[in-house]
N, CA and C atoms of all chains as a GROMACS GRO file, in nm:
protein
  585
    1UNK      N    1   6.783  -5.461  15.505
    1UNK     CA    2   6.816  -5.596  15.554
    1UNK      C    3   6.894  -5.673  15.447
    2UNK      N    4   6.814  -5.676  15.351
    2UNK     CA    5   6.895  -5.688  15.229
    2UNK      C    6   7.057  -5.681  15.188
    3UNK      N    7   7.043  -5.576  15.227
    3UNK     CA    8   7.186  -5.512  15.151
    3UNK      C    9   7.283  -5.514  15.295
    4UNK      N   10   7.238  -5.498  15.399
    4UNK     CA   11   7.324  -5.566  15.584
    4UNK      C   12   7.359  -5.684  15.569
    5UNK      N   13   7.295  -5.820  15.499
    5UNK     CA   14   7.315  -5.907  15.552
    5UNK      C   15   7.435  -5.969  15.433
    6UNK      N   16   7.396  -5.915  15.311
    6UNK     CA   17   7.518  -5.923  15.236
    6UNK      C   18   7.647  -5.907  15.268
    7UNK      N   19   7.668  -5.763  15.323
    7UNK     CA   20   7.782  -5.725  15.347
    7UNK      C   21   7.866  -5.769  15.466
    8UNK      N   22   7.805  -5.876  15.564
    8UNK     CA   23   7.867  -5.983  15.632
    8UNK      C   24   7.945  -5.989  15.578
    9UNK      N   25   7.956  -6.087  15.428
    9UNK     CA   26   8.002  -6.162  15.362
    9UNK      C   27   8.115  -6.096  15.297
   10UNK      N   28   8.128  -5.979  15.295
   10UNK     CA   29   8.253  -5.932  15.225
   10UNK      C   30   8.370  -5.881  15.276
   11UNK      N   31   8.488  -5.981  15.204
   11UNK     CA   32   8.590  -5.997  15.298
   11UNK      C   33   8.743  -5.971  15.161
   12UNK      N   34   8.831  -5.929  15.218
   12UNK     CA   35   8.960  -5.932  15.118
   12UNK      C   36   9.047  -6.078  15.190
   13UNK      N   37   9.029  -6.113  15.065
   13UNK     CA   38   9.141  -6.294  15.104
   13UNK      C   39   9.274  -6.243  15.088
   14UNK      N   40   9.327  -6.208  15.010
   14UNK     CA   41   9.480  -6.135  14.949
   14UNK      C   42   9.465  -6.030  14.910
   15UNK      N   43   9.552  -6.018  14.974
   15UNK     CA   44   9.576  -5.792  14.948
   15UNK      C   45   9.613  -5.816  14.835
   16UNK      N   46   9.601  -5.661  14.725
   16UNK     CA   47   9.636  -5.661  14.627
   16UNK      C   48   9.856  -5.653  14.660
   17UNK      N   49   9.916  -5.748  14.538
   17UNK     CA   50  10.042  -5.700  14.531
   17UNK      C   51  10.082  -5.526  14.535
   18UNK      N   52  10.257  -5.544  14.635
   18UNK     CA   53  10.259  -5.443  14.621
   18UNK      C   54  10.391  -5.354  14.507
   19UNK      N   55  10.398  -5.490  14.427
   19UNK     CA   56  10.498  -5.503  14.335
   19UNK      C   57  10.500  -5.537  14.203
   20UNK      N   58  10.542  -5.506  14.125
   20UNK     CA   59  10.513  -5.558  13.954
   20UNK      C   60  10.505  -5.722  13.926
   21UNK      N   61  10.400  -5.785  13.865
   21UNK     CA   62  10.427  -5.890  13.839
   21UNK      C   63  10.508  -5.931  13.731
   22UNK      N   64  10.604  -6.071  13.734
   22UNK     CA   65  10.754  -6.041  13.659
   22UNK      C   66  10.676  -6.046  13.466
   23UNK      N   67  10.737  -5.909  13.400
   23UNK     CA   68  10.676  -5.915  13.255
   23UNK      C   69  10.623  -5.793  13.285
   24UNK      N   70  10.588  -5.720  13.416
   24UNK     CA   71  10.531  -5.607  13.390
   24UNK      C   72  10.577  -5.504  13.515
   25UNK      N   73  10.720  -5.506  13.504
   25UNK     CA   74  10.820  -5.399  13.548
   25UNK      C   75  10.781  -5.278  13.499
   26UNK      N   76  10.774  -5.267  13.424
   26UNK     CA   77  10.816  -5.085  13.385
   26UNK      C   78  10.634  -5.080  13.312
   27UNK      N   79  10.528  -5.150  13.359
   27UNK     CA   80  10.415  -5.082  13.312
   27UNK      C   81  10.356  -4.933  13.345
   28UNK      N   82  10.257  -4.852  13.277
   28UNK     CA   83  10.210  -4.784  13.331
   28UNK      C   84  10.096  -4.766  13.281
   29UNK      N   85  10.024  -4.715  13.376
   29UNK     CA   86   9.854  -4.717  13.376
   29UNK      C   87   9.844  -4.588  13.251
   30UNK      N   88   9.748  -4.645  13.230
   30UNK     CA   89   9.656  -4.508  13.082
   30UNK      C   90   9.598  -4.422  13.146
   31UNK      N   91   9.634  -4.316  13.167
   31UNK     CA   92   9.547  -4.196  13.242
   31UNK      C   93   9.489  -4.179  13.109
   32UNK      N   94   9.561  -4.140  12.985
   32UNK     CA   95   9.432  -4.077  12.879
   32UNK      C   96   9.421  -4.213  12.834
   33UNK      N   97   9.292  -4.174  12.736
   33UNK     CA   98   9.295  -4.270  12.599
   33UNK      C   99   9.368  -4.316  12.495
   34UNK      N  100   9.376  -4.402  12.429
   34UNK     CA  101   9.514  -4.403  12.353
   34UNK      C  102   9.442  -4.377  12.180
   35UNK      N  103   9.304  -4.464  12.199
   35UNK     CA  104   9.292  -4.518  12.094
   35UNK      C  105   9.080  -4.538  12.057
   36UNK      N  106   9.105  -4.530  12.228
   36UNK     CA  107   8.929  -4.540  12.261
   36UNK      C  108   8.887  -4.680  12.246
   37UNK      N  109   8.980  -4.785  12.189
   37UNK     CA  110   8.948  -4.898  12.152
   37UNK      C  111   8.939  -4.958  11.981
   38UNK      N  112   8.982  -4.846  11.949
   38UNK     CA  113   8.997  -4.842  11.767
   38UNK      C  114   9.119  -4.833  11.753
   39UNK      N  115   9.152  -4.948  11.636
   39UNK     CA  116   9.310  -4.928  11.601
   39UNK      C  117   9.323  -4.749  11.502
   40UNK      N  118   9.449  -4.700  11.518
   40UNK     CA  119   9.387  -4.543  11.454
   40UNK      C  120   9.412  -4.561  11.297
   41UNK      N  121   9.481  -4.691  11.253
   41UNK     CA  122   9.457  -4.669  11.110
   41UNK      C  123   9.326  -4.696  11.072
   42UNK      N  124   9.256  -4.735  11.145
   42UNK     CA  125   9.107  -4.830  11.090
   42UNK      C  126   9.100  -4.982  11.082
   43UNK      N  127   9.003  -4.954  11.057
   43UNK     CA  128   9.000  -5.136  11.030
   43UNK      C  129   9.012  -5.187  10.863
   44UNK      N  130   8.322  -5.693  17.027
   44UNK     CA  131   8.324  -5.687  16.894
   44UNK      C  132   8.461  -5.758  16.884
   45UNK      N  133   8.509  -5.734  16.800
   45UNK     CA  134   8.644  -5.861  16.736
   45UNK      C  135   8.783  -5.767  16.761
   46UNK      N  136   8.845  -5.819  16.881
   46UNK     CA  137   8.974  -5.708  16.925
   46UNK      C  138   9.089  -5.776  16.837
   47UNK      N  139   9.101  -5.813  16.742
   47UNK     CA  140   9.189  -5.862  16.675
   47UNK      C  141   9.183  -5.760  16.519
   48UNK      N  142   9.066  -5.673  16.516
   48UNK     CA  143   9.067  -5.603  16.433
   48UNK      C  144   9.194  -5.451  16.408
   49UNK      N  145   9.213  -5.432  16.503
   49UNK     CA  146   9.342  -5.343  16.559
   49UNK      C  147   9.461  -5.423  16.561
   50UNK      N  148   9.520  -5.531  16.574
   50UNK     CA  149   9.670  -5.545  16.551
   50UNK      C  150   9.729  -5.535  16.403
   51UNK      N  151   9.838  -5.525  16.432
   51UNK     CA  152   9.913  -5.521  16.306
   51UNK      C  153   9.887  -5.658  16.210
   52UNK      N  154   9.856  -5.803  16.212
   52UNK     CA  155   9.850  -5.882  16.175
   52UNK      C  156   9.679  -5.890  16.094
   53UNK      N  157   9.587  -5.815  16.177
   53UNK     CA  158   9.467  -5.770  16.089
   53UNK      C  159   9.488  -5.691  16.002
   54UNK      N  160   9.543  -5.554  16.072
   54UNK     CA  161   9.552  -5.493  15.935
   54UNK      C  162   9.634  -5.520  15.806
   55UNK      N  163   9.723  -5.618  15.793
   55UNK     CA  164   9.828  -5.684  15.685
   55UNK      C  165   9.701  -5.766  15.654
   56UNK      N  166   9.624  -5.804  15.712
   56UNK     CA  167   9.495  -5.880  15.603
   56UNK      C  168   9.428  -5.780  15.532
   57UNK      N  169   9.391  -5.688  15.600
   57UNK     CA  170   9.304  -5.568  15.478
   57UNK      C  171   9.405  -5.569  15.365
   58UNK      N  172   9.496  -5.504  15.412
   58UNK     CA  173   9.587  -5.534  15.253
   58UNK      C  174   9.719  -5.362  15.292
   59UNK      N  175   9.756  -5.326  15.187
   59UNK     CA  176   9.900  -5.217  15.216
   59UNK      C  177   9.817  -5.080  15.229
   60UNK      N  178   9.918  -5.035  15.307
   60UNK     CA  179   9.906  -4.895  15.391
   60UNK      C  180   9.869  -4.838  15.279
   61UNK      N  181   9.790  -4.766  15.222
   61UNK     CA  182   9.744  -4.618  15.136
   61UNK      C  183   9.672  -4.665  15.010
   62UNK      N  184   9.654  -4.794  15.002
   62UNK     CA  185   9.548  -4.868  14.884
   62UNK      C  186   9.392  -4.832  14.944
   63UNK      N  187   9.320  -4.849  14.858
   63UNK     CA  188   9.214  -4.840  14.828
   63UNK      C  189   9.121  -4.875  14.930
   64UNK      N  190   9.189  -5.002  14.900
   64UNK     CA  191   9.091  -5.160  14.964
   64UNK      C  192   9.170  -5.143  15.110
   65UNK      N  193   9.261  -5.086  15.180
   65UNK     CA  194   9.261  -5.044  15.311
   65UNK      C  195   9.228  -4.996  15.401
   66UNK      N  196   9.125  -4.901  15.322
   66UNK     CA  197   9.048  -4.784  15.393
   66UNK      C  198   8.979  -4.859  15.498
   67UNK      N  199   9.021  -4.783  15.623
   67UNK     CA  200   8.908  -4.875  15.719
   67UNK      C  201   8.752  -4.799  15.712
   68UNK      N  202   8.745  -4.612  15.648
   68UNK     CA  203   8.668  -4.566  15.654
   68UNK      C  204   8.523  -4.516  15.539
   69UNK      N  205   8.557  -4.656  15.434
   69UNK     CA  206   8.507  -4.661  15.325
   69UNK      C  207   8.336  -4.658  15.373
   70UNK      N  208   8.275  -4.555  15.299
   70UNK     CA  209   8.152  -4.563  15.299
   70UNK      C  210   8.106  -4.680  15.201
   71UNK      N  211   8.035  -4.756  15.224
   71UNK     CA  212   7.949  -4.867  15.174
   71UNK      C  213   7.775  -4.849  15.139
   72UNK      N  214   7.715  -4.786  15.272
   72UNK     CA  215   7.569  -4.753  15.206
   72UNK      C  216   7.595  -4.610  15.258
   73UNK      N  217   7.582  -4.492  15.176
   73UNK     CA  218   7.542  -4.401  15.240
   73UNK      C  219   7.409  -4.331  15.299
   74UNK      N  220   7.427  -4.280  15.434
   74UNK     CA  221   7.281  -4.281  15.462
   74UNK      C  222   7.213  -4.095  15.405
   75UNK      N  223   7.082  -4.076  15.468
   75UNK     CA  224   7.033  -3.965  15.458
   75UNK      C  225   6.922  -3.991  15.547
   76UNK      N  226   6.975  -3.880  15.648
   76UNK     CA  227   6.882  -3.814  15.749
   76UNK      C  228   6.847  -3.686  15.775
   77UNK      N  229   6.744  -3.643  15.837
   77UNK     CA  230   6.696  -3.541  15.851
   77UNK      C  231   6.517  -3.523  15.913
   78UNK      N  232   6.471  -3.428  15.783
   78UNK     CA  233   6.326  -3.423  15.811
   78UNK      C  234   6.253  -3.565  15.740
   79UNK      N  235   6.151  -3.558  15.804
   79UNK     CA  236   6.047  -3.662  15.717
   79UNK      C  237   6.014  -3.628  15.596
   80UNK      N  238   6.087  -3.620  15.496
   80UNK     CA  239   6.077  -3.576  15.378
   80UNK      C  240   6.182  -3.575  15.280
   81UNK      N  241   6.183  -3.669  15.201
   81UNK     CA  242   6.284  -3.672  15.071
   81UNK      C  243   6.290  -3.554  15.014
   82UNK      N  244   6.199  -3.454  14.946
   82UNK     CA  245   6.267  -3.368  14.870
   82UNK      C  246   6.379  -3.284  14.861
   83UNK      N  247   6.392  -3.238  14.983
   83UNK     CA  248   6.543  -3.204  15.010
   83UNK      C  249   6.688  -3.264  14.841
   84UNK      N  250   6.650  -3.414  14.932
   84UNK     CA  251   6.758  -3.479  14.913
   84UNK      C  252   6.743  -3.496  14.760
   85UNK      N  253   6.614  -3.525  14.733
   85UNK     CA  254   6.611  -3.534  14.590
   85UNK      C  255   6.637  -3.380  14.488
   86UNK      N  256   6.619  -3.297  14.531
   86UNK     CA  257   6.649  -3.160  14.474
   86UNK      C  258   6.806  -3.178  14.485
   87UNK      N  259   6.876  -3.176  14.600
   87UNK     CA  260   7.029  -3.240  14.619
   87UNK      C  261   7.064  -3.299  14.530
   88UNK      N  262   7.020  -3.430  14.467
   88UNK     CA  263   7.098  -3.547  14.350
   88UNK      C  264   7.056  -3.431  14.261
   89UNK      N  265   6.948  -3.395  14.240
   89UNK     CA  266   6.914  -3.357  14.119
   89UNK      C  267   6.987  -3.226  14.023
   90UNK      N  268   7.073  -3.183  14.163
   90UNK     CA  269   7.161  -3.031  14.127
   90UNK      C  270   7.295  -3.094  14.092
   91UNK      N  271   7.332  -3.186  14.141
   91UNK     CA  272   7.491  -3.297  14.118
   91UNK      C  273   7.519  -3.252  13.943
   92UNK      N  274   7.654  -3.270  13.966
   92UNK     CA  275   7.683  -3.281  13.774
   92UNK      C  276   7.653  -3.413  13.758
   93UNK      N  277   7.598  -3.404  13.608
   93UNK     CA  278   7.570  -3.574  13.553
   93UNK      C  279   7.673  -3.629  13.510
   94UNK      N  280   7.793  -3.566  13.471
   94UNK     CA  281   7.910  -3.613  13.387
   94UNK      C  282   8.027  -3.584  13.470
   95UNK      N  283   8.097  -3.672  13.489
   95UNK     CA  284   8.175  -3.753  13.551
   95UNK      C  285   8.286  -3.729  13.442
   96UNK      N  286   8.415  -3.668  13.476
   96UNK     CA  287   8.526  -3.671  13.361
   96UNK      C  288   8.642  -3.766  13.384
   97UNK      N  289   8.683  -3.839  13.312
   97UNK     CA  290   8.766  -3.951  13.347
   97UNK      C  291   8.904  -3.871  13.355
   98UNK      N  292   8.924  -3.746  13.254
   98UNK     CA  293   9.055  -3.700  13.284
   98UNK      C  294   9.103  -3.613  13.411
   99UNK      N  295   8.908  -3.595  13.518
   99UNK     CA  296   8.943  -3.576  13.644
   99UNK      C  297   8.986  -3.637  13.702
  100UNK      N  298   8.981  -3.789  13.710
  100UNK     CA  299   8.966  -3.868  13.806
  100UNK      C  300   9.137  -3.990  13.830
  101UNK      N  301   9.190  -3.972  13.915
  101UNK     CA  302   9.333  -4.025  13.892
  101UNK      C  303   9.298  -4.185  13.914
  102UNK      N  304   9.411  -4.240  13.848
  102UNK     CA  305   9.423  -4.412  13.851
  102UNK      C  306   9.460  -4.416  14.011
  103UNK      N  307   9.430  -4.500  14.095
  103UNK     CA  308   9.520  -4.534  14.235
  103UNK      C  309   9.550  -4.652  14.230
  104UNK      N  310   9.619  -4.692  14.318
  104UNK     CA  311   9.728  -4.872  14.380
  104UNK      C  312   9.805  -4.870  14.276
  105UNK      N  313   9.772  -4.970  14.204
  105UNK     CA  314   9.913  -5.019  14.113
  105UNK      C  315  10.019  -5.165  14.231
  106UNK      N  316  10.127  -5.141  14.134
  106UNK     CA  317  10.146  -5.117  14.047
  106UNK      C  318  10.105  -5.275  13.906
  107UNK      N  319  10.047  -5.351  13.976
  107UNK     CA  320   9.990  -5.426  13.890
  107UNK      C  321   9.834  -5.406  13.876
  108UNK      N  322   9.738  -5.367  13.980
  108UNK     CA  323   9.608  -5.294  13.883
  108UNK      C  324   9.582  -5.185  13.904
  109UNK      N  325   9.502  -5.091  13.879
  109UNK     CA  326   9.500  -4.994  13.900
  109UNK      C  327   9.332  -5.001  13.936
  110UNK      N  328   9.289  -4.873  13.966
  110UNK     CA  329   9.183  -4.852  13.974
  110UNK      C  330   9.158  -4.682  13.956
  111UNK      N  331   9.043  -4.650  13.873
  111UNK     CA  332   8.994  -4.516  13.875
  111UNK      C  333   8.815  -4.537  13.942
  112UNK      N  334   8.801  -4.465  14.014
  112UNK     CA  335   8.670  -4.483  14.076
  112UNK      C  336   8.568  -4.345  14.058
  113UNK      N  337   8.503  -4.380  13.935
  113UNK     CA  338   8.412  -4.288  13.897
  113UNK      C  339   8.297  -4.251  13.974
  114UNK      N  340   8.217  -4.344  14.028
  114UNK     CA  341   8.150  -4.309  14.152
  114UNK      C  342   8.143  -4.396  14.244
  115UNK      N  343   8.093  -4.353  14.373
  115UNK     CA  344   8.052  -4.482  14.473
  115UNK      C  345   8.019  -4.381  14.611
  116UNK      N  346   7.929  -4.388  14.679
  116UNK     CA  347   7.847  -4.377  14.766
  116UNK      C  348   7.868  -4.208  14.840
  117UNK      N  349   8.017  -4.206  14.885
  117UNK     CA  350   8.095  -4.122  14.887
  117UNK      C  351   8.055  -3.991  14.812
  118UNK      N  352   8.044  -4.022  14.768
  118UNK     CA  353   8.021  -3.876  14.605
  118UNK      C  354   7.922  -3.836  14.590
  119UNK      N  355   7.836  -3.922  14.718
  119UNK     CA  356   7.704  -3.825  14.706
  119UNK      C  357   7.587  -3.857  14.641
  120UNK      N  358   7.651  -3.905  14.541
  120UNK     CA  359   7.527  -3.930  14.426
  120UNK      C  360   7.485  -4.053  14.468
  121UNK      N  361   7.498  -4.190  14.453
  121UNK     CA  362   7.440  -4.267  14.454
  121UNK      C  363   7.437  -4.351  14.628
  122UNK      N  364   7.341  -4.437  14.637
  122UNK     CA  365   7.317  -4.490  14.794
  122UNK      C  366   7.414  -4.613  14.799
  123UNK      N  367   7.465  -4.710  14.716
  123UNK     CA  368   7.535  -4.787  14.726
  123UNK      C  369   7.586  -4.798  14.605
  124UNK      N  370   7.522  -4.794  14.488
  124UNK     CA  371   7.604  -4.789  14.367
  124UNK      C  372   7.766  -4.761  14.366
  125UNK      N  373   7.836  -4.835  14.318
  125UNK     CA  374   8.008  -4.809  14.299
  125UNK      C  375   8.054  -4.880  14.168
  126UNK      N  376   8.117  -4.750  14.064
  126UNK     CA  377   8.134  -4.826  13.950
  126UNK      C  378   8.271  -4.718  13.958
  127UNK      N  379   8.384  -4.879  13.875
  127UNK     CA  380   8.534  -4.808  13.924
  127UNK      C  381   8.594  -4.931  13.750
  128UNK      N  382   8.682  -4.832  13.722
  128UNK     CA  383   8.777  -4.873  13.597
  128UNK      C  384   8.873  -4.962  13.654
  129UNK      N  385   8.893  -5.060  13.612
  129UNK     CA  386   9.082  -5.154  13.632
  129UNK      C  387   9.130  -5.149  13.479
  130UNK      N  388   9.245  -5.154  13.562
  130UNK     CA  389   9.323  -5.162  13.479
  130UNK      C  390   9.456  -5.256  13.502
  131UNK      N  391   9.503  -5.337  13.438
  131UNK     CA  392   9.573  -5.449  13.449
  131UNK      C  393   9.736  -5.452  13.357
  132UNK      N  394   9.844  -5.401  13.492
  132UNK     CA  395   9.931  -5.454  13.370
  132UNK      C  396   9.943  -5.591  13.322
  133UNK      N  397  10.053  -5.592  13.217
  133UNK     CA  398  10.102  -5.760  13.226
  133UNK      C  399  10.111  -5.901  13.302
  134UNK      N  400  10.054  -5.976  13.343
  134UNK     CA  401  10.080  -6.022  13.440
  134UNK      C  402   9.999  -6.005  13.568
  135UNK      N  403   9.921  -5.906  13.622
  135UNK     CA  404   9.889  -5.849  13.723
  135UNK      C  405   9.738  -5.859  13.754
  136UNK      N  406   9.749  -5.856  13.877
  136UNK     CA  407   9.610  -5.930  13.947
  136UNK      C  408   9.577  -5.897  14.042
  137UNK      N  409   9.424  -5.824  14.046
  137UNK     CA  410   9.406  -5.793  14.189
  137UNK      C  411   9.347  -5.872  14.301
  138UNK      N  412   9.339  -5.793  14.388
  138UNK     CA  413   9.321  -5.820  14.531
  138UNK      C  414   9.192  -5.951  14.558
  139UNK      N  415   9.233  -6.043  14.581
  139UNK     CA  416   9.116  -6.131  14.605
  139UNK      C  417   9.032  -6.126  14.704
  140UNK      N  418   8.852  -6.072  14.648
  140UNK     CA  419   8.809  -6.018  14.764
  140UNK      C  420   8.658  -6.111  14.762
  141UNK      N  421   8.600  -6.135  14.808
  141UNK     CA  422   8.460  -6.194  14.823
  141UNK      C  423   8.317  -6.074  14.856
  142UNK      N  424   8.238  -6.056  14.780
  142UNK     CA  425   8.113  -5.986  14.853
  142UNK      C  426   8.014  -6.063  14.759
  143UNK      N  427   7.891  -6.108  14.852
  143UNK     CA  428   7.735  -6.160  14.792
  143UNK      C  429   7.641  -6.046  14.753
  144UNK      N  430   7.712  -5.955  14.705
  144UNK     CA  431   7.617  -5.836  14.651
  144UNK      C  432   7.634  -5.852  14.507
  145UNK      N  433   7.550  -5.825  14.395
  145UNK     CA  434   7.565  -5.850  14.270
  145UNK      C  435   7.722  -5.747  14.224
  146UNK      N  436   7.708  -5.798  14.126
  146UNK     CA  437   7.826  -5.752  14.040
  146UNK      C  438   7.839  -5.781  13.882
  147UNK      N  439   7.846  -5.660  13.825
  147UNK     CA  440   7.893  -5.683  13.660
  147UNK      C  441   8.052  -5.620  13.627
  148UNK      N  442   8.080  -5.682  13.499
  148UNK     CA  443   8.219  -5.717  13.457
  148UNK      C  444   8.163  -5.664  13.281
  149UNK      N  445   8.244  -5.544  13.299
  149UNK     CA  446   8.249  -5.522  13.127
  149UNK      C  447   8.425  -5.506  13.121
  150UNK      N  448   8.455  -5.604  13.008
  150UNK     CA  449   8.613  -5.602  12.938
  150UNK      C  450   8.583  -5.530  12.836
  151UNK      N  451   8.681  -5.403  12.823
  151UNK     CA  452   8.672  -5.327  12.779
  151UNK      C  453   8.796  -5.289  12.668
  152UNK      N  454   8.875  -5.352  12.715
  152UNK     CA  455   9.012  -5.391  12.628
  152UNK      C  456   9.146  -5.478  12.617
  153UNK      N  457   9.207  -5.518  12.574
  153UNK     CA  458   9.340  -5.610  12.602
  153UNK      C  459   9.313  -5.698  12.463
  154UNK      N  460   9.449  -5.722  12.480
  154UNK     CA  461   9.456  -5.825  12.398
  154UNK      C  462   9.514  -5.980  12.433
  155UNK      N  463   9.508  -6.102  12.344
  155UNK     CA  464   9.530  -6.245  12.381
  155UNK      C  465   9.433  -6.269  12.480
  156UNK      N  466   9.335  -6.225  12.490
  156UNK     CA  467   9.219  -6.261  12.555
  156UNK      C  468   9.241  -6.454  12.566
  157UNK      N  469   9.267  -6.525  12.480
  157UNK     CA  470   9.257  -6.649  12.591
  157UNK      C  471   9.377  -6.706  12.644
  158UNK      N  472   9.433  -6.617  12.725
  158UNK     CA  473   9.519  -6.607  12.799
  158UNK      C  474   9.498  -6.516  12.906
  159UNK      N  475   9.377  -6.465  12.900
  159UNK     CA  476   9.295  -6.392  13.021
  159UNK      C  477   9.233  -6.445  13.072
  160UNK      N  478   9.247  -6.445  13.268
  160UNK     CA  479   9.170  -6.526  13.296
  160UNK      C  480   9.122  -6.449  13.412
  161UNK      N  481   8.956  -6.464  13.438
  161UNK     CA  482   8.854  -6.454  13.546
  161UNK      C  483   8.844  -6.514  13.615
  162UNK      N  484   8.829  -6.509  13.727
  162UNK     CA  485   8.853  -6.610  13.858
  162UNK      C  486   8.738  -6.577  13.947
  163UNK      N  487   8.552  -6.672  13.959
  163UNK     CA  488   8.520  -6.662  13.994
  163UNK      C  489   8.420  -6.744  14.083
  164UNK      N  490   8.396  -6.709  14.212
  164UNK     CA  491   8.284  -6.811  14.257
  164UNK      C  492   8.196  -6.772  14.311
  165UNK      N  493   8.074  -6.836  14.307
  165UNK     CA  494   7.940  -6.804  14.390
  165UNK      C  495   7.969  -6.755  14.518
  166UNK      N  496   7.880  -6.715  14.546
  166UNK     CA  497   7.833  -6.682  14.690
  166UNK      C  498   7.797  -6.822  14.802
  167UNK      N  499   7.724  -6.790  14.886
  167UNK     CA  500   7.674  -6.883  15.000
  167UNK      C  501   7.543  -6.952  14.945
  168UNK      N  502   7.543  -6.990  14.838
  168UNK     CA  503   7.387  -7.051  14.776
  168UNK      C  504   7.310  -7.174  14.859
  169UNK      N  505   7.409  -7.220  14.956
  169UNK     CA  506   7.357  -7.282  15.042
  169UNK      C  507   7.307  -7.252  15.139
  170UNK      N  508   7.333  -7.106  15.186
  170UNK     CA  509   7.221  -7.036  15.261
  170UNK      C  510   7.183  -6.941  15.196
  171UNK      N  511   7.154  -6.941  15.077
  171UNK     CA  512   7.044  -6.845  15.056
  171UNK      C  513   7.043  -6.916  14.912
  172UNK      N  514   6.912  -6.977  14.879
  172UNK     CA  515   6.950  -7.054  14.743
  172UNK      C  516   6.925  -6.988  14.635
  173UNK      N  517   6.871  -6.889  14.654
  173UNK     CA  518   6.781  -6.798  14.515
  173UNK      C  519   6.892  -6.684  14.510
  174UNK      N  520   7.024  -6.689  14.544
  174UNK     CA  521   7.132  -6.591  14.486
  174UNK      C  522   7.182  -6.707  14.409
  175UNK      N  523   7.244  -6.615  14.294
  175UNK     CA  524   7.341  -6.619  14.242
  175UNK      C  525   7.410  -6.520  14.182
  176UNK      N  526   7.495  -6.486  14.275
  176UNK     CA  527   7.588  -6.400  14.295
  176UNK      C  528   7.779  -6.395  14.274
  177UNK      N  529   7.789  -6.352  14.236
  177UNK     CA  530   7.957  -6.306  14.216
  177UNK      C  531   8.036  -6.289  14.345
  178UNK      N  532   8.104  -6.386  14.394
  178UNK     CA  533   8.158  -6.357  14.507
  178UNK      C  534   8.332  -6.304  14.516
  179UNK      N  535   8.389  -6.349  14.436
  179UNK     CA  536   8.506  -6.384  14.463
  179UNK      C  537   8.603  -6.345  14.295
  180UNK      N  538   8.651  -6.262  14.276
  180UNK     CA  539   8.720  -6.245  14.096
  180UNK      C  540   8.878  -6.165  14.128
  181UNK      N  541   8.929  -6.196  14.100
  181UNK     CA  542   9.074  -6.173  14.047
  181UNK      C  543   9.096  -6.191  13.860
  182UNK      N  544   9.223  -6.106  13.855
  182UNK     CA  545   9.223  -6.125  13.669
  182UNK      C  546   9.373  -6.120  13.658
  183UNK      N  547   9.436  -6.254  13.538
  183UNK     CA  548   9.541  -6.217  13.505
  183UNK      C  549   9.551  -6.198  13.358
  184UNK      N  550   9.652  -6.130  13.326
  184UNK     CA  551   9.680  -6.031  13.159
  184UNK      C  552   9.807  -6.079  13.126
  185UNK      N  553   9.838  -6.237  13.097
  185UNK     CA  554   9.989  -6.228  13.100
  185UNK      C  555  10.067  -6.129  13.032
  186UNK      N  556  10.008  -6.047  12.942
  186UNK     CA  557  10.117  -6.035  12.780
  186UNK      C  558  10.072  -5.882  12.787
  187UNK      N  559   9.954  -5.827  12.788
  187UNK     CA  560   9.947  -5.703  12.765
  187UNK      C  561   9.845  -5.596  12.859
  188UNK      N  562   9.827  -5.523  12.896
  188UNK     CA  563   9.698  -5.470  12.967
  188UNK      C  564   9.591  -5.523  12.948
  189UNK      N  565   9.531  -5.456  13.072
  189UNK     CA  566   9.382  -5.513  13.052
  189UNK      C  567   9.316  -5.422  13.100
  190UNK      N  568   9.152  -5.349  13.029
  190UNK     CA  569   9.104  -5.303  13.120
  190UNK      C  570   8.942  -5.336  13.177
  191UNK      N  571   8.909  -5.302  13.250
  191UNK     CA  572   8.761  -5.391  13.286
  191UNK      C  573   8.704  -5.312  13.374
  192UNK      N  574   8.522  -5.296  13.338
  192UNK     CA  575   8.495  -5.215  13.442
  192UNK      C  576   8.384  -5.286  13.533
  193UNK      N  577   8.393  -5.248  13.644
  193UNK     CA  578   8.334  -5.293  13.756
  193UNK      C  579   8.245  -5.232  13.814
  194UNK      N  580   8.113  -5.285  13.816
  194UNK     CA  581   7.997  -5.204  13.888
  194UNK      C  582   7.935  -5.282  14.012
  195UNK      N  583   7.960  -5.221  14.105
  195UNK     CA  584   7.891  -5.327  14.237
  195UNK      C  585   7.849  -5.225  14.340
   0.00000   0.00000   0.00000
């Protein structure tokens, strides 16, 4: 019941874009890791 | 039921042909039926791999967020659990969506963080006052990626 009556409620207001936002033309997603979150000289 | 769910003007509300968040056939709770008896099913999870490889698993949408979806209902393993990677170019923001089911937010990387912004609001606390819940989040990255993970 719980978890039914929630999901009423879930709805998409705006589709995600289906286009680069301007500044991020030529991005691309990280399939690998680059760095793991550590700069690689160190800190 | 709601015959407006079939025209072309509904489905441009779900959002673009071959995204994610389009699927009209997204499992949400998965069920399990059968005999009067869990073990089955629990011997089932219990044979699953535990590890999940991210260099299996491809980014989808774009081209301003992305998403990798490590698990969610689908996969067997879990009953509603869904935990999925974003990723954010420059600038880029996803899909503004609302659900009163909990939700956590781990940022996991980017930089100029205050120039990152979360976009969020409660739920229906006026009918139901003892949630407080995550309804509603979009993210923008003006300057550099972003990534963030999402468990709901």
């Amino acid at each position: 019941m719980f978890v039914f009556m929630n999901m009423l409620f879930q709805k998409t207001v705006e589709p995600r874009d289906t286009f680069p936002a301007p500044g991020g033309e030529n991005f691309e997603v990280r399939e690998e890791e680059e760095d793991h979150n550590h700069p690689k000289e160190g800190y | 039921m709601d015959d407006k769910k079939d025209t072309p003007e509904a489905e441009a509300e779900i959002g673009p042909a071959g995204y994610y968040h389009s699927q009209k056939d997204r499992i949400f709770v998965r069920a399990i039926q059968g005999e009067y008896n869990l073990q089955w099913e629990l011997d089932r999870v219990r044979a699953m791999p535990r590890v999940r490889k991210a260099k299996d698993i491809k980014f989808v949408d774009g081209p301003q967020a992305y998403s990798r979806h490590y698990v969610e209902p689908k996969d067997g393993i879990s009953q509603l659990f869904h935990l999925h990677l974003e990723e954010y170019g420059p600038g880029g923001k996803s899909q503004k969506h609302g659900h009163v089911n909990e939700a956590a937010f781990y940022i996991l990387d980017g930089e100029d963080t205050k120039s990152t912004t979360i976009f969020a609001m409660t739920g229906r606390q006026g009918m139901w006052p003892s949630f407080t819940t995550t309804a509603s989040t979009s993210i923008s990255t003006p300057l550099t990626p972003n990534r963030r993970v999402h468990l709901y």
